[in-house]
C-alpha angles and dihedrals in degrees: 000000000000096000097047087043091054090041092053092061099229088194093066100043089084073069091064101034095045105070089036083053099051092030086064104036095049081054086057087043086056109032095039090245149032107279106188117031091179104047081055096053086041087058107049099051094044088052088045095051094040080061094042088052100043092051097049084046089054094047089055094036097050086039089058101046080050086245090130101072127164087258101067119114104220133077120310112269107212102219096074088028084071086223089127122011125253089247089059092043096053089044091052088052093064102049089054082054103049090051091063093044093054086048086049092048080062105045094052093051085056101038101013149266086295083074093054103051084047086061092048091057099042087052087039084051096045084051101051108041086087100006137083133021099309116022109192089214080078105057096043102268095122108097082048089063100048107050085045084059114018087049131019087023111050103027084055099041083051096054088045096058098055086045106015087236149088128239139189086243098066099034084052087044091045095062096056090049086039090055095050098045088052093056096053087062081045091052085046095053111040080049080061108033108105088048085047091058099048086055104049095248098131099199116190079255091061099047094048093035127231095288084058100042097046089052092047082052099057095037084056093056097041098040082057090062094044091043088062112069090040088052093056096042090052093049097046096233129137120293099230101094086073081090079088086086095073086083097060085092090065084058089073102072097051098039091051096042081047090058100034106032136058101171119116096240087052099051096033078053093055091038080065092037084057097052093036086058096051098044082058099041089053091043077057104042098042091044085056090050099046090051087052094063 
């Protein structure tokens, strides 16, 4: 259980649980309630498996390309760690997979078919970042990717499967997830781009080098915190999910390990710090929503 626990990646599931989570709770915000209890349980373990997935198809995948090497600075992947075999891992990928699907299966016999092609790209994306002939996680399209799904995506689809409709306040919401999940991919990456070079695995860190990099990373984190009380102005909502902003102190620790450090404890440290911050920075946001219902 280890292993597998190790395999699934626990520090970038925040990434999956945090636009379900303000999706949902800016519907509630909206309708009074919650509509639809099970849309919203539907959601959330969809979102959580398709990470899952994502993240055991990117330990075969890189193992395969040989972009995992004994050098690298962050946690072990079991795949070229030989700690479980490729077989097991690709079968694990598909039963993550398939867990989402069948969430998804649910969700587009509440909210439509549009919910169930939604689902199709995010797994397809998940797929190809490090699989198929050409992953796009290779030629720095990452971040792009995940601030597609992990934002706008998923805190919107979330919000449309509780009301069958779209609104100014998610999409405004869906852009400050969207900015610090991204950064958790930019805090992985510049901890692994010299390995990634060397690999020819040319990251958007690696194309832009570490300076670059650093500086796309703050301005993610910031530009989240300055995103949210536009977002709530332009959507009309209440304005006590600016309480959100009480996690902008929990930003200092990994901005500043991300300018000064380059060791492996230190980065892996603010990889944590990132996900921490937006797994307290949703809890707020969607309290104050919630509040405001």
């Amino acid at each position: 259980m280890r292993i597998w626990l190790m395999a699934a990646r626990p520090r970038t599931l925040p990434a999956a649980i945090a636009p379900v989570l303000v999706g949902t709770a800016a519907a509630v915000e909206w309708a009074g309630k919650l509509p639809r209890v099970g849309a919203f349980l539907a959601a959330l373990v969809g979102s959580v498996f398709i990470q899952i997935g994502t993240n055991l198809a990117n330990d075969y995948s890189d193992a395969k390309r040989g972009a995992d090497t004994a050098d690298r600075l962050g946690p072990v992947r079991v795949t070229s760690a030989g700690l479980v075999t490729p077989q097991r891992v690709l079968n694990a990928t598909w039963i993550a997979f398939a867990v989402a699907i069948a969430c998804g299966i649910y969700l587009a016999a509440v909210a439509g078919i549009v919910i169930l092609l939604i689902g199709a790209l995010s797994i397809a994306a998940g797929v190809l970042y490090t699989g198929g002939p050409r992953p796009y996680g290779y030629a720095g399209l990452g971040e792009v990717f995940v601030f597609l799904f992990f934002g706008l995506v998923a805190v919107n689809g979330s919000y449309y499967v509780q009301l069958e409709e779209l609104d100014a306040l998610p999409l405004g919401l869906s852009i400050a997830v969207g900015f610090l999940a991204t950064a958790i991919l930019v805090v992985n990456n510049v901890r692994d781009l010299e390995t990634d070079r060397r690999a020819g695995k040319m990251t958007l860190a690696v194309r832009m080098g570490r300076h670059n990099a650093v500086a796309l990373y703050r301005s993610l984190v910031l530009g989240a915190f300055i995103v949210l009380p536009i977002a709530l102005v332009a959507g009309g909502g209440s304005l006590l999910p600016l309480i959100g902003l009480l996690a902008l102190p929990m930003a200092v620790g990994p901005m500043r390990a991300m300018t000064n450090r380059t060791d492996g404890p230190s980065l892996n440290g603010a990889l944590a710090g990132t996900g921490s911050l937006l797994a307290v920075f949703t809890l707020l946001v969607s309290a104050g929503l919630l509040l405001g219902s």
